[in-house]
Backbone as a ProteinNet text record, in pm:
[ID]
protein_1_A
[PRIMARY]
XXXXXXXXXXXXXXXXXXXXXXXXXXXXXXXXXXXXXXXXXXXXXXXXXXXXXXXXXXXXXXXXXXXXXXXXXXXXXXXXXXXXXXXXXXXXXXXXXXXXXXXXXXXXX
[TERTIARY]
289.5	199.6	131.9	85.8	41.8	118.6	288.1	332.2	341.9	365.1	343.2	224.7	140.2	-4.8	-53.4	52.7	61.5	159	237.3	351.4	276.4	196.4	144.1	39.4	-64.9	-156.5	-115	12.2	103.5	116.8	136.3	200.1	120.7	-23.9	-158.2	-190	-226.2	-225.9	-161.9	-24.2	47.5	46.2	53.5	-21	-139.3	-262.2	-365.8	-349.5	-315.8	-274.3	-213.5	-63.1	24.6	-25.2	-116.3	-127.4	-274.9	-334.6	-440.6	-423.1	-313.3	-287	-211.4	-129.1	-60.9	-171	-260	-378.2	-420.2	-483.8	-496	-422.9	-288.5	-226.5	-204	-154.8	-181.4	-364.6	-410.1	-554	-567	-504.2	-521.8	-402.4	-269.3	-154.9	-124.9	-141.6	-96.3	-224	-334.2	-416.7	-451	-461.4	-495.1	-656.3	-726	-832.3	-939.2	-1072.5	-1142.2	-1157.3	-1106.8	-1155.7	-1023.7	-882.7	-767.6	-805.7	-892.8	-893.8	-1000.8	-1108	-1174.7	-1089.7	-1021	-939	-856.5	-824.7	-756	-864.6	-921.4	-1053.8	-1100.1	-1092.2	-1158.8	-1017.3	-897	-766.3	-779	-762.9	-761.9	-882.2	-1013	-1092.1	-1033.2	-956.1	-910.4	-882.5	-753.2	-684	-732.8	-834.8	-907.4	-949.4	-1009.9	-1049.7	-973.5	-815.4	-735.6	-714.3	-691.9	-600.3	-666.3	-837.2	-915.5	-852	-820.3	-735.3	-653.6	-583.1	-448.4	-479.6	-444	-436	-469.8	-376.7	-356.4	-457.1	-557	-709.4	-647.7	-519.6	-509	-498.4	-604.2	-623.9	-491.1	-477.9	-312	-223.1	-224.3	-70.8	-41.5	-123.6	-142.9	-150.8	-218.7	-197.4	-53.2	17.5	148.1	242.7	244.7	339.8	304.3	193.8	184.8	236.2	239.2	333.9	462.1	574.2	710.7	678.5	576.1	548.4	523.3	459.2	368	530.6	611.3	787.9	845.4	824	927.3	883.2	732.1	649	661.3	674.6	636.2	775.2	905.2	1045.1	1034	991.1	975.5	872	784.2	674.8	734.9	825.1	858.5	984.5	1072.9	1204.1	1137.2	988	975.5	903.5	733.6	682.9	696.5	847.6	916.4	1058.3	1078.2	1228.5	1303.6	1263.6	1327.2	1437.5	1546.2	1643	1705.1	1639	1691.5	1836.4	1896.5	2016.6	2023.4	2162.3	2146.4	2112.2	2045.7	1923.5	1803.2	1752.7	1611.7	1661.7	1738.2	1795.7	1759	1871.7	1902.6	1737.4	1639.3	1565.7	1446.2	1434.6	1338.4	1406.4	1507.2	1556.6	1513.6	1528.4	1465.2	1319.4	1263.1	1089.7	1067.7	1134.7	1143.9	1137.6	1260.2	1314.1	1155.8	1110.1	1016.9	863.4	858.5	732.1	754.1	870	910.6	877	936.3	890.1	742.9	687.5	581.1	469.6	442.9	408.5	423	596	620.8	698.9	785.3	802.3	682.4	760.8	659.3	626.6	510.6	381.6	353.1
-2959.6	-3036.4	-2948.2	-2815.6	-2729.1	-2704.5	-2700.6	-2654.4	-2812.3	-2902.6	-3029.4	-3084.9	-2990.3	-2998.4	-2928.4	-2823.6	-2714.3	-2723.2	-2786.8	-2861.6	-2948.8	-3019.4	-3155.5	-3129.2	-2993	-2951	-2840.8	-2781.2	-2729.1	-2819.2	-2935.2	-3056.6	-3087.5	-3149.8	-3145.6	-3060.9	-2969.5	-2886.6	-2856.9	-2850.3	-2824.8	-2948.5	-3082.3	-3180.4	-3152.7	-3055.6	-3106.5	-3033.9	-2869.9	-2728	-2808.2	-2793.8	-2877.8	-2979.2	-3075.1	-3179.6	-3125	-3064.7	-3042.8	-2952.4	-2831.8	-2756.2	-2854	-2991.3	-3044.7	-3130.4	-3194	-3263.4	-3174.5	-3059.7	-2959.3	-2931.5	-2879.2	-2910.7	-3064.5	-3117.1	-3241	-3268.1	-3236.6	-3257.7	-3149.3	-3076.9	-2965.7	-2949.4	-2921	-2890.5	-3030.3	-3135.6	-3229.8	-3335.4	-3272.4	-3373.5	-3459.4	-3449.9	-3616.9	-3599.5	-3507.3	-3505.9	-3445.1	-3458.2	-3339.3	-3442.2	-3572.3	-3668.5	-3578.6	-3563.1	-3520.1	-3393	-3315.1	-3148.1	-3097.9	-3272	-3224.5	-3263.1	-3341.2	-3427.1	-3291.2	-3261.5	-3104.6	-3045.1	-3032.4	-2935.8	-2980.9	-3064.4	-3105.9	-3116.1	-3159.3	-3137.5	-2962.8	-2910.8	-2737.6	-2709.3	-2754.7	-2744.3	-2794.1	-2917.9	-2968.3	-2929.5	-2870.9	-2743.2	-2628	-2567.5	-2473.5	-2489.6	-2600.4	-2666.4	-2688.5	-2806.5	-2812.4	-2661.7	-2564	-2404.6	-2356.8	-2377.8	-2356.6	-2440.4	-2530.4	-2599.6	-2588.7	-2492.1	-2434.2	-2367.6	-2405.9	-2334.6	-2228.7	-2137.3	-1982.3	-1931.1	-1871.1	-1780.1	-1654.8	-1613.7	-1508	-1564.7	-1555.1	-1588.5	-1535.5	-1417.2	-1329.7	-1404.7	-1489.2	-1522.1	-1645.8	-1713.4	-1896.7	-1886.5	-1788.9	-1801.5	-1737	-1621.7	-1578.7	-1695	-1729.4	-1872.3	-1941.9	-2038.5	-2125.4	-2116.4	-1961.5	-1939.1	-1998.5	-1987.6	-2057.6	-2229.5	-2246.5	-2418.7	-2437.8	-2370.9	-2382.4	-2358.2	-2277.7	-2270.3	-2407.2	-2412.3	-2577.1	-2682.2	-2677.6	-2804.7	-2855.4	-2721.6	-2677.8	-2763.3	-2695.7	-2759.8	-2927.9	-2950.5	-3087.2	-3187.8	-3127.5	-3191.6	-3181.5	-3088.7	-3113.4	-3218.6	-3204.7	-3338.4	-3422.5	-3459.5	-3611.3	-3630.6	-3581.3	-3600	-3563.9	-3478	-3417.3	-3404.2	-3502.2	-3472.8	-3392.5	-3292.7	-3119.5	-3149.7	-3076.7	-3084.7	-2929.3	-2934.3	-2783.2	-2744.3	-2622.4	-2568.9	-2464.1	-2458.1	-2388.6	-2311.9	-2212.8	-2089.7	-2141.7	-2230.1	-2314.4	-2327.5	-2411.1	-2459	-2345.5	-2222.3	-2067.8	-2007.6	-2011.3	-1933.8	-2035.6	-2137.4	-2234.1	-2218.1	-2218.1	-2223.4	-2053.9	-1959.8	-1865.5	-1851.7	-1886.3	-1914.3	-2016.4	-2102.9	-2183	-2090.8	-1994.1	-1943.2	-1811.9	-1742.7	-1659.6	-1741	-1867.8	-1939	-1950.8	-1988.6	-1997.3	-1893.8	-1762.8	-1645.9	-1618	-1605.6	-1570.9	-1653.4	-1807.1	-1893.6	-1903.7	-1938.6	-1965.3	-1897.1	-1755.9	-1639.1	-1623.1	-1636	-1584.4	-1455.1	-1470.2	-1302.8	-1267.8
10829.6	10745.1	10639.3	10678.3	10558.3	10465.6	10490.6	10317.9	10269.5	10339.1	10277.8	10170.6	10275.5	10174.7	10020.8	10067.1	9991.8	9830.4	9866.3	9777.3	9677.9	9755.8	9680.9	9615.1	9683.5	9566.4	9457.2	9441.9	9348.4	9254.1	9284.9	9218.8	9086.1	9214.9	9139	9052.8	9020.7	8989.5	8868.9	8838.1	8768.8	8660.6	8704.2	8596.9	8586.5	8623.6	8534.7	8458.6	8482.1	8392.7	8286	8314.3	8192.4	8055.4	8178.9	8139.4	7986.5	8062.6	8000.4	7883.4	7898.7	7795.7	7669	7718.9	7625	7552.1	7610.5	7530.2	7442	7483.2	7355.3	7271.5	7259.2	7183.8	7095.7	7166	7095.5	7006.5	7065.4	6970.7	6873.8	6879.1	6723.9	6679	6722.4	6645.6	6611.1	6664.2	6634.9	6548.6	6553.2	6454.4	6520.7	6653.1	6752.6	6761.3	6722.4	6711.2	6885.3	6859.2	6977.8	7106.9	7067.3	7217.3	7301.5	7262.1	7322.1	7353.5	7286.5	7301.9	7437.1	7452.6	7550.2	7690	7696.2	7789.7	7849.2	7771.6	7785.5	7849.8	7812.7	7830.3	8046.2	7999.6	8137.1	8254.8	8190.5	8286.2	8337.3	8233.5	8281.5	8373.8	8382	8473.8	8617.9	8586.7	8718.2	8804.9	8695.9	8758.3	8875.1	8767.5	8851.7	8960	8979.2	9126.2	9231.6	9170.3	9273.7	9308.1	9261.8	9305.8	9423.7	9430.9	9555.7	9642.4	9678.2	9749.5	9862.3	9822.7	9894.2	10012.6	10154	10221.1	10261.6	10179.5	10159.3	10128.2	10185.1	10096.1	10022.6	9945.8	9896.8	9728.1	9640.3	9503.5	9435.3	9492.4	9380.6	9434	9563.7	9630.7	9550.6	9573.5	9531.5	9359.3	9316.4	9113.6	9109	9197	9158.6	9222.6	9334.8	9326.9	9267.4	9220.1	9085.4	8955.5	8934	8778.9	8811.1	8925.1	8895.8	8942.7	8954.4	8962.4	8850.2	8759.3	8623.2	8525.7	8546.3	8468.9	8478.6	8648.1	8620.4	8573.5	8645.3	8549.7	8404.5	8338.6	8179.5	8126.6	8190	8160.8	8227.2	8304.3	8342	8280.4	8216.1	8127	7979.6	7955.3	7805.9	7808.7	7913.4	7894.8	7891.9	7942.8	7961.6	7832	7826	7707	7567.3	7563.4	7423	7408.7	7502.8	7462.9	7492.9	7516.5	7511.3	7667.5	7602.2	7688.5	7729.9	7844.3	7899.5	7898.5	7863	7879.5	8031.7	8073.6	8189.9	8256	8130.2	8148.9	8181.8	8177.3	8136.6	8317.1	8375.4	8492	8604	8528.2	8667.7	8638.8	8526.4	8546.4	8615.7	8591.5	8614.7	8814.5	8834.5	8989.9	9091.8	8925	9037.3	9052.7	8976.3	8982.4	9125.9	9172.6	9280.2	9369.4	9406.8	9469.7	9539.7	9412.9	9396.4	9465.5	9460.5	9470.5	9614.4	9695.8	9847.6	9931.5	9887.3	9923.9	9943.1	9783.4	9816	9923.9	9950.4	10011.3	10109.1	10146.2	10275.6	10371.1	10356.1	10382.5	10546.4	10598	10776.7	10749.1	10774.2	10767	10919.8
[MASK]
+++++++++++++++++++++++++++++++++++++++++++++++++++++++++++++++++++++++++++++++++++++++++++++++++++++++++++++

């Protein structure tokens, strides 16, 4: 039940990060204006909160496995909200960031 738990606040997490860095963007590169930039603003806080979350009490373990959640997310948040269509590098490197996030997490200590 803990990596279950653990999975799902990765998840979390990774939409508010994502989510919140793309509102910002969208509110200044894109001209959508500061209601989008705070929305951002307050997703990336989210963020911060869910990351206390996790299980794991090691801050370096849980932010270094979140970076290959935060890779695939990033490729999985741009096919949907941009279109962007990954090539098979996007695939093998986005798969070893998976691979790297397992280890570090769930690897028996």
């Amino acid at each position: 039940m803990t990596v279950v738990k653990s999975v799902l606040l990765f998840v979390v997490a990774a939409v508010a990060e994502i989510g919140g860095a793309w509102l910002v963007w969208q509110g200044i590169r894109e001209n959508r204006g500061w209601v989008w930039v705070l929305g951002g603003v307050l997703a990336l806080g989210a963020y911060g909160f869910v990351a206390t979350l996790q299980p794991d009490a090691a801050f370096g373990r849980v932010l270094a496995a979140y970076g290959g959640v935060f890779v695939v997310g990033s490729l999985l948040w741009a096919v949907v909200a941009d279109g962007f269509r990954p090539d098979r590098w996007d695939v093998l490197g986005a798969s070893v960031c998976l691979v790297g996030v397992v280890l570090i997490m769930y690897a028996p200590r």
